[in-house]
C-alpha positions in Angstrom: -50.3 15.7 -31.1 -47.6 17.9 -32.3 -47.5 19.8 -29.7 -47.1 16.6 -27.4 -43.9 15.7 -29.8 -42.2 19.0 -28.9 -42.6 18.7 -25.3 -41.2 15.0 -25.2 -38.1 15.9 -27.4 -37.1 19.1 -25.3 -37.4 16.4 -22.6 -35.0 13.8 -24.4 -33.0 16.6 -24.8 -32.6 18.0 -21.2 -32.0 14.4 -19.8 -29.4 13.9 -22.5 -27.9 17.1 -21.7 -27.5 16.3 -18.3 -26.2 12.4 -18.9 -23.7 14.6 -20.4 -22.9 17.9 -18.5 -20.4 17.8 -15.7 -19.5 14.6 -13.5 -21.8 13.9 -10.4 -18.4 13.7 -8.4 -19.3 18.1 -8.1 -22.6 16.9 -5.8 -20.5 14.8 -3.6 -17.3 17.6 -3.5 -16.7 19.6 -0.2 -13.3 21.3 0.1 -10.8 18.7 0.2 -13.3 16.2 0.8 -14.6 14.5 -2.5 -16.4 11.1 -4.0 -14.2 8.4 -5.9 -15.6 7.8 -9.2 -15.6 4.6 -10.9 -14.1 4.0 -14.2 -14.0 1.3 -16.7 -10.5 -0.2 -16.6 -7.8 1.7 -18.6 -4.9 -1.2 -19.2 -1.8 1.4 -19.2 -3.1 2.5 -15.3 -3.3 -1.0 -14.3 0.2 -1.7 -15.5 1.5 1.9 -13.2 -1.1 0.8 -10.2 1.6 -1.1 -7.6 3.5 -0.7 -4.9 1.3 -0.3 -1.0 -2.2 -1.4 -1.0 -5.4 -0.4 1.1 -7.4 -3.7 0.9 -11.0 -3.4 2.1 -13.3 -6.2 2.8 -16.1 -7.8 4.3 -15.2 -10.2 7.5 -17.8 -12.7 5.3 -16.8 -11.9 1.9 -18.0 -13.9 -1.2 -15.6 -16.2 -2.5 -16.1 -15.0 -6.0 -16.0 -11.0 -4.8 -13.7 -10.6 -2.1 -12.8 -7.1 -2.2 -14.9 -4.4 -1.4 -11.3 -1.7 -2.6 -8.2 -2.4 -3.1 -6.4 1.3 -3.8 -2.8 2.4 -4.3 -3.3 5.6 -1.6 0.5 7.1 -0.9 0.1 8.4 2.2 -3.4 7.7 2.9 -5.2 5.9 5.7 -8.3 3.9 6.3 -11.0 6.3 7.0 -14.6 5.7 8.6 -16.5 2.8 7.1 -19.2 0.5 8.3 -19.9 -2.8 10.1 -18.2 -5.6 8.7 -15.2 -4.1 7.0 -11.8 -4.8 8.1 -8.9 -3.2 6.1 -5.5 -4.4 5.7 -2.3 -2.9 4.1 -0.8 -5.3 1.2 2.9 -3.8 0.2 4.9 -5.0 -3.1 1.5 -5.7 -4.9 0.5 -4.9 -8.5 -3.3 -4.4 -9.3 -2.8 -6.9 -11.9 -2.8 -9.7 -9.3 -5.7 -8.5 -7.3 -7.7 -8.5 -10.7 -6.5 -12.1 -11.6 -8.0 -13.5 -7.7 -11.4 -12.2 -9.0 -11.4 -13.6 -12.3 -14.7 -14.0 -13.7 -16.3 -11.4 -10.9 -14.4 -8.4 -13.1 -18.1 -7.1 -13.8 -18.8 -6.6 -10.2 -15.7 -3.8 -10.1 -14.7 -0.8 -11.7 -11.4 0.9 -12.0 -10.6 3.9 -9.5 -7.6 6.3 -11.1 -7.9 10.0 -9.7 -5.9 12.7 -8.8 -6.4 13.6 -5.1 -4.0 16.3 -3.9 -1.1 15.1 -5.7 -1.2 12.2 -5.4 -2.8 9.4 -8.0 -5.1 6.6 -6.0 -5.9 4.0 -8.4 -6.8 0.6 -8.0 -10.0 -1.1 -8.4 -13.3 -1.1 -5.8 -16.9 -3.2 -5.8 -19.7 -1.4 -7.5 -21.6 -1.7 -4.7 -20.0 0.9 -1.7 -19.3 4.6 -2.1 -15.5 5.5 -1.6 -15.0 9.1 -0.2 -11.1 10.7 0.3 -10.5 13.3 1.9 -7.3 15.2 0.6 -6.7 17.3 4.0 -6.8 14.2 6.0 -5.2 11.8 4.1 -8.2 9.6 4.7 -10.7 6.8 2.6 -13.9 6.7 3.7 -16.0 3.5 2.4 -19.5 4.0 3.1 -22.5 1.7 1.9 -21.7 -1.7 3.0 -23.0 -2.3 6.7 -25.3 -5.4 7.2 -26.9 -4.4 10.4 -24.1 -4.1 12.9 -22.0 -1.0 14.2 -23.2 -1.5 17.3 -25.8 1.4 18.9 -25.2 4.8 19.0 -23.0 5.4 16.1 -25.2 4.8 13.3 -24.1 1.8 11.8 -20.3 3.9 10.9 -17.6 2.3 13.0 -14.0 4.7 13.2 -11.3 2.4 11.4 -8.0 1.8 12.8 -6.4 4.6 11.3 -8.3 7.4 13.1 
């Protein structure tokens, strides 16, 4: 019995060690090319996120979630992403508006606020796709959203406008 003890705390404490060793953004990091992580919303970046958006969503969205990601990206372009995505730009916005249209949906999105070679992208994205930048390209990458279409050949990922 004791012995059963020991083994299930050294468990405990190898899964809380690696809850708590380095982000998971280091399995998804390539060069300059590099996962998004979600963050819970920090007031004082919402208040600097404005100016030129990249606003990605669904040709069908929900009324209640309409954004896939909305980022402040200086300099950046739309990337690859999948099926029924179009993306937009959206200049002289403030982040504070795109969180007031999705009101009582906030739970379904997360803050993104990262440095990417210089330059901070920050806005907010769905919890549900996987935003990838690469720094070298000056490109976002929104992966984990197609609903069957793409059409054949490509996999389900469809080039976006700014390739």
């Amino acid at each position: 019995m004791r012995g059963r003890f020991k083994l299930a705390w050294k468990a405990l404490a190898l899964a809380a060690a690696l809850a708590l060793g380095p982000s998971a953004e280091g399995f998804f990091h390539e060069g300059d090319y590099r996962r998004l992580e979600l963050k819970r919303f920090d007031p004082a970046i919402v208040e600097k996120c404005t100016g030129g958006f990249l606003v990605f969503e669904e040709f069908e969205a929900e009324p209640h979630e309409p954004y896939l990601a909305v980022l402040r990206a200086p300099g950046f372009k739309e990337g690859v992403f999948e099926g029924t995505v179009r993306v937009r730009v959206e200049e002289g916005k403030s982040l504070a508006g795109y969180l007031g249209k999705i009101g009582p949906s906030s739970n379904s999105y997360f803050m993104v606020a990262q440095d990417v070679g210089g330059a901070l992208i920050c806005g907010l994205a769905h919890s549900a796709p996987s935003l990838f930048v690469d720094a070298k390209e000056k490109r976002i990458d929104l992966q984990g959203t197609a609903k069957g279409s793409g059409g054949p050949g490509n996999g389900g990922m469809v080039w976006g406008g700014g390739m």
